[in-house]
N, C-alpha and C positions, 0 to 999 in steps of 0.2 A: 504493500500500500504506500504511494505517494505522500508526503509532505502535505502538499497541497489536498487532495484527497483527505487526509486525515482532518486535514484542519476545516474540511468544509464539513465532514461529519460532526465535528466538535460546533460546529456554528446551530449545526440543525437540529442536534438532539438538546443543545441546549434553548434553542428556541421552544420544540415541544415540552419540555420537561416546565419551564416557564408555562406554555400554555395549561398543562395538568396541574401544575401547582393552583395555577389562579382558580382553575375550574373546583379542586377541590376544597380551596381554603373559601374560598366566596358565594360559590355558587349552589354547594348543598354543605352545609356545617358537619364537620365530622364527629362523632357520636359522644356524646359527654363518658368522664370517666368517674365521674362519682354521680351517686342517686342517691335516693331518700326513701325511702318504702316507711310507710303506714304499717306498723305491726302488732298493733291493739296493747291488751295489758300485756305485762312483765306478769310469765308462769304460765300466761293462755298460749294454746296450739296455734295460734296465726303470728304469734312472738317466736314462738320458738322454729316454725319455718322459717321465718324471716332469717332469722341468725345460719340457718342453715343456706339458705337464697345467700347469704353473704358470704359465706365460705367457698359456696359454688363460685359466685363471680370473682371473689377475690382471683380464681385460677385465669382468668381471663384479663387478667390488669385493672377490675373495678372495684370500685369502692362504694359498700352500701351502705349506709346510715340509714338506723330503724330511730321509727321515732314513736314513743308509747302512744295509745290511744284506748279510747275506752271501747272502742269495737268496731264495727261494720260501719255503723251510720255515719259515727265520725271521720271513717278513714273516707269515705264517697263526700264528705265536706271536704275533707283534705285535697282532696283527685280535682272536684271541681272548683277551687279556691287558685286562682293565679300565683298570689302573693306565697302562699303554703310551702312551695318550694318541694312539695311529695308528688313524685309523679309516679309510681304505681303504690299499690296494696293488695292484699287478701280482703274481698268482703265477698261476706253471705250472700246467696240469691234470694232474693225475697223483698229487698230494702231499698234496691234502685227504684227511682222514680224517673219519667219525662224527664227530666230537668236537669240532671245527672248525666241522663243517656247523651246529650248532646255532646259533653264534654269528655265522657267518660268511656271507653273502650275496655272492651274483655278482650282476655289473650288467650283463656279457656277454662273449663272447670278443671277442678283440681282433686278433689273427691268427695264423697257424702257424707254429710253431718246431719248425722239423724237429729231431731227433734227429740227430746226425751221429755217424759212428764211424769213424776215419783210423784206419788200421794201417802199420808201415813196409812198404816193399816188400820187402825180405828176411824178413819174417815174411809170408807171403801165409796170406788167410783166408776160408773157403770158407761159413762157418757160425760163429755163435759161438762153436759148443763147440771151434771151432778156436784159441781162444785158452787153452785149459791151459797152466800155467805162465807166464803172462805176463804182464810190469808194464805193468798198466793203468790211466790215468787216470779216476777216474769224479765229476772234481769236487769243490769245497770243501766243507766243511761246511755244511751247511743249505744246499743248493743245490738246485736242482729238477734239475739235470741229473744230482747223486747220487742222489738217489731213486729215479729213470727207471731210470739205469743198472744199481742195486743190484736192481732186479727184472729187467731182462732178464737179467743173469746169471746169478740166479736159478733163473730158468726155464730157463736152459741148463745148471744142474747144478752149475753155477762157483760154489766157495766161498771164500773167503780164506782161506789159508794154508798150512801148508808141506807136501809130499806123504809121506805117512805110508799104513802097511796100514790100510784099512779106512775110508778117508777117498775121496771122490769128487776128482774134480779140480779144482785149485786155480789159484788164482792172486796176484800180487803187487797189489792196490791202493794207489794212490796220491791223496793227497786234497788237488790241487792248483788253482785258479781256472782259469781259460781261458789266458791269458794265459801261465801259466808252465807249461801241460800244452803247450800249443800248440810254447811253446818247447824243452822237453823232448823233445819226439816230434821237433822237426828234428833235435836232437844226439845221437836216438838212446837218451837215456835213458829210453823209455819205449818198446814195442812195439807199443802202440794207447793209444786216448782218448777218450773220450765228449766230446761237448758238446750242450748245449743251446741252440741260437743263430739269428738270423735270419741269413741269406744275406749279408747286408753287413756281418758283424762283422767285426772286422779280424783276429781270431786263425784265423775258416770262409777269409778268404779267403789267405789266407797261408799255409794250407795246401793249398790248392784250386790254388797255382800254383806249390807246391813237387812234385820231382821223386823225394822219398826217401820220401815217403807215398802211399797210396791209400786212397778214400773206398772206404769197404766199401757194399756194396748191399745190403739186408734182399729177399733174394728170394722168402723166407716173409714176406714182408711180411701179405699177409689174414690167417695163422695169428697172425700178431701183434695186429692189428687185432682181431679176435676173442677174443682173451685179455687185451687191454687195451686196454677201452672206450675209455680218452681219449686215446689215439692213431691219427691218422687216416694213412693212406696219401697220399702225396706222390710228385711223378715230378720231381727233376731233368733238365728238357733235356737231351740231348747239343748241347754246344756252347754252353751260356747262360753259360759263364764268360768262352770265350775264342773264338767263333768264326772267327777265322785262325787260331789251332791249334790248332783240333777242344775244346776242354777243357771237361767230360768227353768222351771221345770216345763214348761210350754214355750212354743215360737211365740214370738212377741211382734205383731204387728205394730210396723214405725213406720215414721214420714220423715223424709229429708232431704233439706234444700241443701245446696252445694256450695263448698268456694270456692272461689273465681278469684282467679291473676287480672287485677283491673289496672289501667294505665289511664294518664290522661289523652284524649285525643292526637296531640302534640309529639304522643312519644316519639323516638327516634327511630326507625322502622330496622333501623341493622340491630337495633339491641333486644329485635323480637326473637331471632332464631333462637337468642344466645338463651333467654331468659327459658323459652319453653325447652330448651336442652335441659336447664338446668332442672324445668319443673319435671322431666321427664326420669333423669337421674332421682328427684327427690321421691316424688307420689307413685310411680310408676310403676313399685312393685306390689300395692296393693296390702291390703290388709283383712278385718275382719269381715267389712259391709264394702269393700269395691275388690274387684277382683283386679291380678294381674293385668297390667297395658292398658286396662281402661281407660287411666285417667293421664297427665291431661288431654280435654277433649274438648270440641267445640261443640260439643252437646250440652245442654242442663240448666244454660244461660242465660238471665232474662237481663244482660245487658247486650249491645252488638258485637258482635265479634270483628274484628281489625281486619282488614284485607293482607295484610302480613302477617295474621295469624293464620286465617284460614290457608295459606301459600303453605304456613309451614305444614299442616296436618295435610297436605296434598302432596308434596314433593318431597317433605322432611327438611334436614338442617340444609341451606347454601352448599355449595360442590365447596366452593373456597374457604368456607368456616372450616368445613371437612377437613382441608388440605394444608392449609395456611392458620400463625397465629391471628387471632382474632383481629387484631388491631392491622396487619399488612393486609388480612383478608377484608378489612371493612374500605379500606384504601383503593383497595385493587375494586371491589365493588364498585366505589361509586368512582372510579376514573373510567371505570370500560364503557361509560353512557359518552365519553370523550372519543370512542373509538375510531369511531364513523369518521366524523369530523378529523380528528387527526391525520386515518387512514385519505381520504382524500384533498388534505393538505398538502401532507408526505410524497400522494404522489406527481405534483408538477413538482415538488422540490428537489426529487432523484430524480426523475426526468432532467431536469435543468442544469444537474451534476457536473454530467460528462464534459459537454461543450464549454462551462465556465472552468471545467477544471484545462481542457485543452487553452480555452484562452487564457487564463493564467500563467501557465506552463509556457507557453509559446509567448506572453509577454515578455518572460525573461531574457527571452532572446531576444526578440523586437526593437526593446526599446532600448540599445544599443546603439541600432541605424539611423538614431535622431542624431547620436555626433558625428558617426562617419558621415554620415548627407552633411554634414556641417562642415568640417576636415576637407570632404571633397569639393565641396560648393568654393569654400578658400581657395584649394588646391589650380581650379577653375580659374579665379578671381586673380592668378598668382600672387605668389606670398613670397616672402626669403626674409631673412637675416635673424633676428629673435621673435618674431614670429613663426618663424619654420622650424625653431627650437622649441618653440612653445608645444606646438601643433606634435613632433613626433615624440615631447614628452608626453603630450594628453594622449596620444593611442596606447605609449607604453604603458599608463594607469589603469587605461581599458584592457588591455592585455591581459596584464595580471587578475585583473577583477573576473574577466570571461573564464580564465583557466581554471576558477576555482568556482563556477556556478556550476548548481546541481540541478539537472533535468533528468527523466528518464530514458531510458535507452532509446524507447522507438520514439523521441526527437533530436538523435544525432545527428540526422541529417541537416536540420535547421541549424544544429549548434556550430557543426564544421564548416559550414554554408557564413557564418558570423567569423568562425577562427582565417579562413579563407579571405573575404573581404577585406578581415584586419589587415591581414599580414600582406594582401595587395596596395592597401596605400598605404604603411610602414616602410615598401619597399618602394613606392613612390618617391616618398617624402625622403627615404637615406639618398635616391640615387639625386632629387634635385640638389639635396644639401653637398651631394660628391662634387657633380658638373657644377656649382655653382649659381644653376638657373633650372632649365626643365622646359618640358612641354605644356605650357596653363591648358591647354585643351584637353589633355588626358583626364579622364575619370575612372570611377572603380564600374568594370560592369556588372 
């Protein structure tokens, strides 16, 4: 490879590499490296993925900051709040509203969180409406298991407060976390309790192997399911708690709504693949109430699901997430939309190569013949005495500078074609300076 040659590649690639820079730094933002995820209380199950979600990503160069919250409701505040600075969460299905949806995008469910409902055994309950008059637990503020619960009740006619003419039947709400409903309903201070929780919570099972409560069973369960879409029917085992002593001793019909990986509208669409990798590594192998690979999935959701998420449950993760680290393959993504356009920039620019690189090349010889045409136009003009000392020192300068110019081989023709010329009116100029005078009409041919 030529001099020349190399250096006009050094022109071009530095031009494109300029153009990919711009198009990547300006024209689509390259994917932030720190988030914020919504990850409800410190000890609950949406805390404690979240911590795991950060360990995932940590392997990918991100950095997740969880930020406590009191549940569901609040983290879909968080998602559609600008200022909030959280752009995804875990929130329940059930608690999204219109207003939410606008701004807010699902990346898929994650897996099912039965509904639970313990009642003491001295209050026995056959039906909801079987709890008139009763202090019931339905969760802390902004919690998805408030939500849930404030409409089942609902629907059963159960309203809050105190029994008066001309009022339906009431009941006592109490608005306490899992934790301290959990502990409430052992001592009695409470007659039932909602929860929203997976199977291995420590407040489900702690109740699941005390002997002063019973898990109530939704035996209208479809009627449920049909009145609210985002609750799915579920079967607790008989025997999946305790089997040497039978616990539950019957299948227990449950309901339950899902959680869902929610982002802001906004998110950054490369940090979709990475995210549902991650949730695929975390939920994926299932447990008591979802079976293997089900989850995550873009079923169960009653937020929209993201066009970049549904990409990923159709094709799976990017070939280049696959191949490359995250961060070269998020690069290499959004440059290849530059392809096109580079690709036929590129080619008048190698088209255009050859010919500039010949005229280059063949300058060096060239531009030589502006003194000899100079030298000879004198020669012409006749010259002598310190002028014709002048004249065949300035060819000797040229001499030497010629001997030592680099072209390639197939323009030696031209080069000896210039060494030739020289050294005809060199031998011009010694032979005037010999005779004393010369021929002024001689020129170089």
């Amino acid at each position: 490879m030529t001099r020349g040659f190399g250096v006009w590649l050094w022109v071009v690639g530095v031009c494109l590499a300029a153009m990919v820079a711009t198009y990547v730094m300006f024209v689509e933002p390259p994917p932030p490296r720190r988030l914020v995820m919504a990850g409800g209380g410190r000890g609950g199950a949406y805390h404690r993925f979240a911590e795991r979600y950060a360990e995932e990503l940590r392997r990918d160069g991100l950095t997740l900051e969880i930020r406590d919250t009191a549940g569901s409701v609040e983290n879909l505040k968080l998602l559609g709040d600008d200022k909030s600075g959280v752009s995804l969460a875990i929130v329940q299905s059930g608690v999204a509203g219109g207003a939410q949806g606008e701004k807010v995008l699902a990346l898929g469910s994650l897996y099912r969180e039965p509904l639970w409902l313990f009642h003491r055994v001295e209050k026995p309950v056959g039906r909801l409406g079987d709890l008139k008059g009763a202090r019931i637990g339905v969760g802390a503020d902004g919690s998805g298991t408030q939500a849930v619960a404030l409409k089942m009740l609902a629907a059963n006619g159960l309203v809050e407060g105190e029994d008066s003419p001309g009022t339906g039947p009431t009941v006592k709400l109490f608005r306490h976390d899992a934790a301290n409903a959990a502990e409430a309903l052992r001592k009695g201070e409470l007659d039932a309790a909602f929860f929203v929780a997976a199977f291995e919570a420590d407040s489900i099972r702690s109740l699941l192997d005390n002997d002063g409560v019973r898990l109530f069973s939704f035996e209208r369960q479809e009627a449920y399911r049909r009145r609210f879409r985002f609750l799915a029917p579920v079967t607790l085992p008989a025997g999946i708690v305790d089997l040497a002593q039978d616990v539950p001793a019957k299948d227990v019909a449950l309901l339950a709504p899902t959680a869902m990986l929610a982002v802001r509208a906004d998110f950054h669409p490369a940090l979709v693949p990475v995210l549902l990798t991650a949730a695929r590594r975390i939920h994926g192998g299932g447990d008591v109430l979802n079976e293997p690979r089900e989850f995550p999935s873009a079923s169960y959701c009653d937020l929209p699901v993201g066009e970049d998420a549904q990409r990923f449950y159709t094709s799976g993760q990017p070939v280049l997430q696959r191949m490359l680290p995250f961060w070269v393959a998020s690069m290499a993504d959004r440059a290849k939309l530059m392809l096109i356009p580079l690709v036929m920039l590129a080619m008048p620019l190698f088209r255009a190569a050859p010919p500039l690189i010949r005229w280059r090349t063949r300058r060096k010889i060239y531009r030589w013949y502006a003194a000899l045409r100079d030298v000879d136009q004198r020669l012409a003009a006749g010259i002598s005495g310190d002028d014709l000392d002048r004249q065949i020192e300035r060819l000797r300068g040229i001499e030497h500078q010629v001997v030592w110019l680099d072209v390639p081989l197939s323009y030696m023709e031209e080069f000896y074609h210039l060494r030739m010329h020289l050294g005809m009116l060199q031998r011009r100029l010694a032979e005037l300076r010999e005779g004393g005078g010369g021929d002024p009409e001689a020129t170089v041919d």
